[in-house]
DRENDRENRO-860394 format. One record per residue (C-alpha): x, y, z. Coordinates in steps of 0.02 Angstrom, whole numbers, padded with zeros to 5 digits, always signed. Each point is the difference from the previous one (the first is absolute). Layout:
DRENDRENRO-860394
XYZ ...
//
This chain:
DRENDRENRO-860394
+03237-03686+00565 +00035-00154+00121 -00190-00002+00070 -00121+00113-00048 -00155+00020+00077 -00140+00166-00022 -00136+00040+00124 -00061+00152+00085 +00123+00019+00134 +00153-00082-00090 +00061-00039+00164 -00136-00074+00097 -00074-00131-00125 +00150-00125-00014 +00097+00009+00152 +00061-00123+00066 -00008-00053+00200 +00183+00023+00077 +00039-00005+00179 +00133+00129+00068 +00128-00085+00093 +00106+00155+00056 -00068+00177+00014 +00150+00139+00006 -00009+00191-00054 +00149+00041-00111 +00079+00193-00004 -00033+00019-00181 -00151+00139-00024 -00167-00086-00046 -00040+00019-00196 -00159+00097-00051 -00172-00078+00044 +00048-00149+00086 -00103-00002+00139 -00053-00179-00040 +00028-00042-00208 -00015-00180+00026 -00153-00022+00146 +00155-00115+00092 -00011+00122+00147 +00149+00048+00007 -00021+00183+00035 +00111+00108+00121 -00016+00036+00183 -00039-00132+00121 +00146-00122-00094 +00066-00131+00109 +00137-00151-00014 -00059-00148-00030 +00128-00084+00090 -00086+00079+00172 -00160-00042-00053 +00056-00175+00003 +00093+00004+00128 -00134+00065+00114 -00106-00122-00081 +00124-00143+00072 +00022+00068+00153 -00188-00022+00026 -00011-00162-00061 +00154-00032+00135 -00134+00048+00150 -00145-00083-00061 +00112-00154-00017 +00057+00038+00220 -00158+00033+00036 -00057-00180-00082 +00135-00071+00068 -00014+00069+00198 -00203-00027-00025 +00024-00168-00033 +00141-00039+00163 -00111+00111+00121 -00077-00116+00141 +00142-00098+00001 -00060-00104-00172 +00157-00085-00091 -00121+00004-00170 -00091+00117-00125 -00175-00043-00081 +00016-00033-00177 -00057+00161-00058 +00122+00064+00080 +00144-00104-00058 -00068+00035-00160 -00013+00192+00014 +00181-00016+00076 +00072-00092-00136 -00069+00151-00135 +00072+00131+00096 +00165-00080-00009 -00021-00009-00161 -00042+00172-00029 +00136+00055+00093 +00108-00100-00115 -00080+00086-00170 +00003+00161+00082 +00196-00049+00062 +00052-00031-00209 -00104+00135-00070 +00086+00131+00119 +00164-00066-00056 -00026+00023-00188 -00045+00171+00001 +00114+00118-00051 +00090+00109+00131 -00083+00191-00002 +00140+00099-00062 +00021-00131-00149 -00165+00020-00011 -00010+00205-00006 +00139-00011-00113 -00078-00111-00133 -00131+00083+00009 +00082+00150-00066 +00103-00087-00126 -00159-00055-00071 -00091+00159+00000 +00158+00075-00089 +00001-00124-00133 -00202+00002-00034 +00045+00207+00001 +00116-00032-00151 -00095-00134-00087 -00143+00121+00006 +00098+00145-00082 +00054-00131-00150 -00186-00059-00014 -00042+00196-00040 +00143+00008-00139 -00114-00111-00108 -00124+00119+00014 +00099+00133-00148 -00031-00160-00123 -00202+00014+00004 +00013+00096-00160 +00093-00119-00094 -00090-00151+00058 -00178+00097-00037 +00073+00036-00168 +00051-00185-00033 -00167-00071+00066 +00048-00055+00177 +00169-00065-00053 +00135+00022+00110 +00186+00075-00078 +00109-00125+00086 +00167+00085-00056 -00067+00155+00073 -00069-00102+00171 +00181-00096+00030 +00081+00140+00094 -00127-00003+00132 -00046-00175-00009 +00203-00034+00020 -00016+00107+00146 -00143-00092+00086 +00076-00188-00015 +00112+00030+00166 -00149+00043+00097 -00107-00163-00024 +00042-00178+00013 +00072-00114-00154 -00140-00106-00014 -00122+00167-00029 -00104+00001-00146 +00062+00123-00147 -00177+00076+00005 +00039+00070+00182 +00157+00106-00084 -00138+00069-00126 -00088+00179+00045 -00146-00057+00143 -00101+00124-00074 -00020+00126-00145 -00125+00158+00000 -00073+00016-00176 -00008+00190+00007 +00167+00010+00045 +00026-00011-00199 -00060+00178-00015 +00127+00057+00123 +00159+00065-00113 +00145-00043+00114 +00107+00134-00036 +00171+00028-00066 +00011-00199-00012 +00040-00015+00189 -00100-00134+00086 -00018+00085+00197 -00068+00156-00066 -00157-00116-00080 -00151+00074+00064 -00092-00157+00043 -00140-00018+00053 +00006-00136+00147 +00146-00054+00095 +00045-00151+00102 +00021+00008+00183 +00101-00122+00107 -00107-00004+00166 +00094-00021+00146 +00030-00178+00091 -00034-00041+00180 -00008-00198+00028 +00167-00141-00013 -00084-00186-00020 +00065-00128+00087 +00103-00060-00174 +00085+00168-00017 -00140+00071-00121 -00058+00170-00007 -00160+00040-00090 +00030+00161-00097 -00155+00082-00120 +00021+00130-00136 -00137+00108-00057 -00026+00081-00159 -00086+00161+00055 -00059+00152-00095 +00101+00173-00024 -00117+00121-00085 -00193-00066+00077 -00138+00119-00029 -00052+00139+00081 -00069-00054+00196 +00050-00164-00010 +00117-00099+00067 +00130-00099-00115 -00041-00169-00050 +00093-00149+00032 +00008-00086-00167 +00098-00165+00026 +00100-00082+00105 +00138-00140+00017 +00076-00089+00152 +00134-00104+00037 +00116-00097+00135 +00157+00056+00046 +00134-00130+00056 +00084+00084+00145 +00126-00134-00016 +00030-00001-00194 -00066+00163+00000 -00098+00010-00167 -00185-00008-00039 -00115-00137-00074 -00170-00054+00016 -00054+00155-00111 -00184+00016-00016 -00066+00149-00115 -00173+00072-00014 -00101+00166-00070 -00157+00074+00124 -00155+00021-00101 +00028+00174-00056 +00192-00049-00038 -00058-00115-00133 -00123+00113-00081 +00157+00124-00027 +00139-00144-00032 +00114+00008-00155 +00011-00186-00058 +00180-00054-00042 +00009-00175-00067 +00118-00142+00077 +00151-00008-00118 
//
């Protein structure tokens, strides 16, 4: 895995601190259980463009800076105090930053639409992260070892969806359930495996200022007991380059209870 990290929430204990530039809702239907997976906040309802919450921040800035400015003539003075000059000088500046960052936002619609191109893709690299799962038996039987010959197809499928410079450990299964080796998977064809988890893309609602899009993937629970709700067992995340429009900056990771029930498969 490209970072692996265990704790009680999985999510929670390594994220990192990102700033949403851009804030858009796309049309795509929101994945199961992704009110919040990442604690980003970026949750539905109540979404709104960046670029207006800049731009209102500027115009603001733009009537301080009058006000300063008529403050300072009133009486018939030709001169501002110093403070004033200086506080003048900053808002100018702001103005400026606020100016730049305005400009290198991406327009909404290109926006909306990346948004869904990246949701579509994380869809499809979720579906060839749950192929793997049919090899659990083998690689139980072989002591964690992965069957490479019987990986390629899927890990040949994968490549387009991630960035050259990825690790090869990001095109390996994210997680394996070790009971899923008691699971027969039935007339030898891999969607009919009865697993016992499956991985979730959860849906995106934030564009960075680069072009990035965080996207998360859970590994949740199909068959939890009785009365109780299913488990998230791991989890993965990425950036996707609206631009280039392929993931990296993979980061992998198993909850507390995932790791208890993990299948270990050995790097090649």
């Amino acid at each position: 895995m490209a970072s692996t990290k265990s704790g009680e929430s999985g999510v929670q204990a390594d994220k990192p601190v990102r700033k949403t530039r851009f804030v858009a809702a796309p049309d795509a239907g929101a994945a199961p259980g992704d009110a919040d997976p990442t604690g980003d906040g970026n949750v539905p309802g109540a979404l709104m463009s960046r670029r207006a919450a800049i731009g209102g921040g500027c115009m603001g800035a733009a009537a301080l800076l009058c006000f300063l400015v008529g403050a300072g003539f009133s009486g018939g003075e030709a001169t501002v105090s110093h403070d004033k000059a200086q506080q003048i000088v900053s808002l100018r500046e702001q103005i400026r930053t606020a100016e730049v960052r305005t400009d290198a936002l991406p327009e909404a619609t290109d926006a909306d639409r990346a948004l869904v191109t990246a949701q579509g893709a994380a869809e499809q690299i979720a579906r060839l992260q749950n192929e793997y799962r049919y090899l659990t038996p083998s690689v139980a039987d072989s002591g964690g070892t992965l069957d490479q010959a019987a990986a390629e197809p899927t890990r040949r499928n994968l490549t387009p969806y991630f960035a050259p410079d990825v690790g090869q450990a990001t095109l390996q299964p994210w997680y394996l359930l070790a009971s899923d080796k008691d699971v027969a998977a039935g007339n030898e064809i891999p969607m009919s495996f009865d697993s016992g988890f499956k991985w979730v893309a959860q849906r995106p609602y934030s564009v960075e200022v680069d072009g990035t899009i965080r996207v998360t993937w859970l590994a949740v629970q199909t068959r939890p007991a009785a009365g109780h709700a299913p488990a998230v067992l791991a989890w993965a995340r990425a950036d996707y380059d609206m631009t280039r429009k392929s993931f990296s900056g993979v980061q992998t990771g198993t909850t507390t209870t995932g790791e208890a029930l993990r299948q270990e498969v050995k790097a090649p």
